[in-house]
N, C-alpha and C positions, 0 to 999 in steps of 0.2 A: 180822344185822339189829339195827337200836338201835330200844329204846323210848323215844320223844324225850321229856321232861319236859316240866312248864307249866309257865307263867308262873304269879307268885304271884296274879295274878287268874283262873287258871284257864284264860286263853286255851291252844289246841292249840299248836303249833308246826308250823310244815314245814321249819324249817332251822334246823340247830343249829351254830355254828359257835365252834370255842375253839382259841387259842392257835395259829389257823394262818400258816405264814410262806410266803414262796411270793418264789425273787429267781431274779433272771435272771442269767447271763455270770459270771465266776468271775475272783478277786481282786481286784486295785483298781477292774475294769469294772464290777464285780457291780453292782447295780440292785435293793436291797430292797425289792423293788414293796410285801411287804405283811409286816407286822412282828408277829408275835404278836398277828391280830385275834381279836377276842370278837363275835359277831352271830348273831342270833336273828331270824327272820320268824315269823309266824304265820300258821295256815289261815286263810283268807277274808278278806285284806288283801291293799292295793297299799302294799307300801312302799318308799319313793324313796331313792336313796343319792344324797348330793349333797357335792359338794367340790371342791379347786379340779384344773384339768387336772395329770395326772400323778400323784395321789395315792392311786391304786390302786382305782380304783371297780372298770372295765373289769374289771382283772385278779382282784378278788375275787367278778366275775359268773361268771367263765368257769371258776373253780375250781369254786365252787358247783354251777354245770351239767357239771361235768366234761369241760373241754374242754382243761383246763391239770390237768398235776399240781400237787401240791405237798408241799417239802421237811420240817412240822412240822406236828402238829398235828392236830386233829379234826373231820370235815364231815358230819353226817345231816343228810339229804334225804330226807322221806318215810319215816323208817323204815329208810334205806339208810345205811347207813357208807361213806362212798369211800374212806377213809384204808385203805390195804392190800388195793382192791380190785382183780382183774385188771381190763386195759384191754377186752379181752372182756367182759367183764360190766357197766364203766363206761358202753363201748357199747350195748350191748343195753337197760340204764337208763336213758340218755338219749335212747334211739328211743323209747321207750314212758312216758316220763315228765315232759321237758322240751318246752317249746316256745319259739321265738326269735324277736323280731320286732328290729328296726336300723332305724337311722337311714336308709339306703338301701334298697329293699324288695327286696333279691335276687331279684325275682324271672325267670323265664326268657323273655326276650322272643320268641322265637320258637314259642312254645307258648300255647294261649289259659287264660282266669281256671282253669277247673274241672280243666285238668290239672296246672297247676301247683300247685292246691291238692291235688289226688292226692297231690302226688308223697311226702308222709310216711308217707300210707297203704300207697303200692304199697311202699318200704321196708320198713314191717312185714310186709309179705308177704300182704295184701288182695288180691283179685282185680281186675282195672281194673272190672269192673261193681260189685261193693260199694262199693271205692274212689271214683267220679265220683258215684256215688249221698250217698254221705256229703260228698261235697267239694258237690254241688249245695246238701245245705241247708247248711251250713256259711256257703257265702257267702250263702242265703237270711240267716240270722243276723245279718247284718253288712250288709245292705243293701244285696245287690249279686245279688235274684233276677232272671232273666231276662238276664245279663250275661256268664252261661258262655262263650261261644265267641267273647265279646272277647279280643283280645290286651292285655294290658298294656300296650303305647303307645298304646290307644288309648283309655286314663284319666287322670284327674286324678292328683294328688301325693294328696291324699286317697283319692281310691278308691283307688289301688294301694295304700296303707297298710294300707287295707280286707281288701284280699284279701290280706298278709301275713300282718296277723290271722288272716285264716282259717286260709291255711295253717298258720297255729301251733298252731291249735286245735281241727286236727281230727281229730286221734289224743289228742282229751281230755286232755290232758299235766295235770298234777296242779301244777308247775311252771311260770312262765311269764316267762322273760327278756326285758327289752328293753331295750335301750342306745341311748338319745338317739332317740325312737320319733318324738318332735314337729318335731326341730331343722330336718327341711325343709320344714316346711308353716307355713303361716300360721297368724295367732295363730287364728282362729274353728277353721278344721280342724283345730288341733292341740288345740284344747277339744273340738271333738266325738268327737275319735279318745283322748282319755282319757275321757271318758263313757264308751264303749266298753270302754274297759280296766277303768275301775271296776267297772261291770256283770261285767265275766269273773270279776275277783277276788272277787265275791261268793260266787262257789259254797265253798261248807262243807268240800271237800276242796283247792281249788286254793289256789296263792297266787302274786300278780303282783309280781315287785321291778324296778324301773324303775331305771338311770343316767340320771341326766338334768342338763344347766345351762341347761335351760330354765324360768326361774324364770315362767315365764307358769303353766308347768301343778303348780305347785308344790301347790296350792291343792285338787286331785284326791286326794292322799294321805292316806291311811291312819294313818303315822306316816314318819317321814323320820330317817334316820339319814346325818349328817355326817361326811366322812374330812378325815383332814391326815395327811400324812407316812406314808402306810401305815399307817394305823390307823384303825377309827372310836371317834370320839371321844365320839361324844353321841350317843344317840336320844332324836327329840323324839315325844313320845306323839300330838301331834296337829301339822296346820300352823301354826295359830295359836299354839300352844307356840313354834314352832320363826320364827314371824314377830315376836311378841313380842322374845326373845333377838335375834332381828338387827334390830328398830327396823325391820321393814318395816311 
């Protein structure tokens, strides 16, 4: 386990990242998705990584949540070092610690809202009656009480996002991924479903990192950190930092 340092204003951290490289295919193929990055998030923040396609957003979420190894370098999460950990126990860390919400809501159409929000519970090994019990208020939370034994088509692009949400956040994950969370909903749902997000990221232990090139919800963040070329380059402390620098 790492003792993750502060920031020199004190703030916690929940991820601490130095000097990690992470490339794909070998020799002239190779694809240095991500080049000796430096990145830091902190407890009870959403922070947005944004840059242009191809420049290693994606792949420096998926390391962080341990879903990709990687060749160089150092990743605490939580107090957790990935770097040297078995994939067993990467496992097991990111059932009880991460949650993931996408651009497409995974979720299973042939099962209704309260099962499929189960289904992270019944993985960690929950009873289905604790499980549905937790998944009911869960989507009470998110505004989707009374909707339990909807099936998923038979929701909006918003509400189904709703209850991805859920399901991400209903094994408390302390972590919470999303990759382009807004890009299929409209501009009002995709403001209401970061109000949402914002509200999660407030809790004092979690923290929400967003890929997004939806510059609509840019505006929801916390602080935003900018990549180019497999690297980030700039973190801006606030939006308006980071609107200023680009003349928005």
């Amino acid at each position: 386990m790492a003792n993750l340092p502060k920031t020199e204003a004190g703030h916690e951290l929940a991820i601490h990242v130095r000097g990690v490289s992470k490339t794909f295919g070998q020799g002239e193929a190779a694809i240095h998705a991500l080049k000796d990055v430096d990145f830091d998030a902190r407890k009870g923040e959403m922070l947005m990584i944004v840059g242009p396609s191809g420049c290693g957003k994606t792949t420096l979420l998926s390391v962080i949540a341990g879903t990709l190894t990687f060749e160089k370098g150092e990743i605490d999460v939580f107090d957790a070092a990935l770097q040297g950990m078995k994939q067993r126990a990467i496992t097991e860390f990111r059932k009880r610690n991460v949650g993931f919400i996408f651009q497409q809501f995974n979720l299973i159409p042939t099962i209704n809202l309260l099962e499929n929000v189960s289904v992270p519970l019944l993985i960690n090994g929950w009873t289905r009656r604790r499980a549905e019990e937790k998944a009911a208020a869960t989507l009470a939370v998110v505004g989707l009480a009374g909707r339990e034994k909807d099936l998923p088509t038979m929701m909006s692009g918003g509400q189904q996002q709703r209850v991805a949400i859920a399901r991400a956040l209903v094994h408390d994950p302390r972590l919470v991924i999303c990759d382009e969370p807004t890009s299929a909903l409209d501009k009002d749902t995709g403001g209401h479903i970061m109000e949402l997000l914002r509200e999660v990221a407030r809790h004092p232990d979690r923290c929400v990192v967003v890929v997004t090139h939806d510059s609509r919800v840019f505006k929801y963040s916390d602080r935003m950190a900018e990549m180019e070329d497999g690297r980030v380059e700039r973190i801006h402390e606030s939006f308006d930092q980071y609107a200023n620098k680009q003349g928005l």
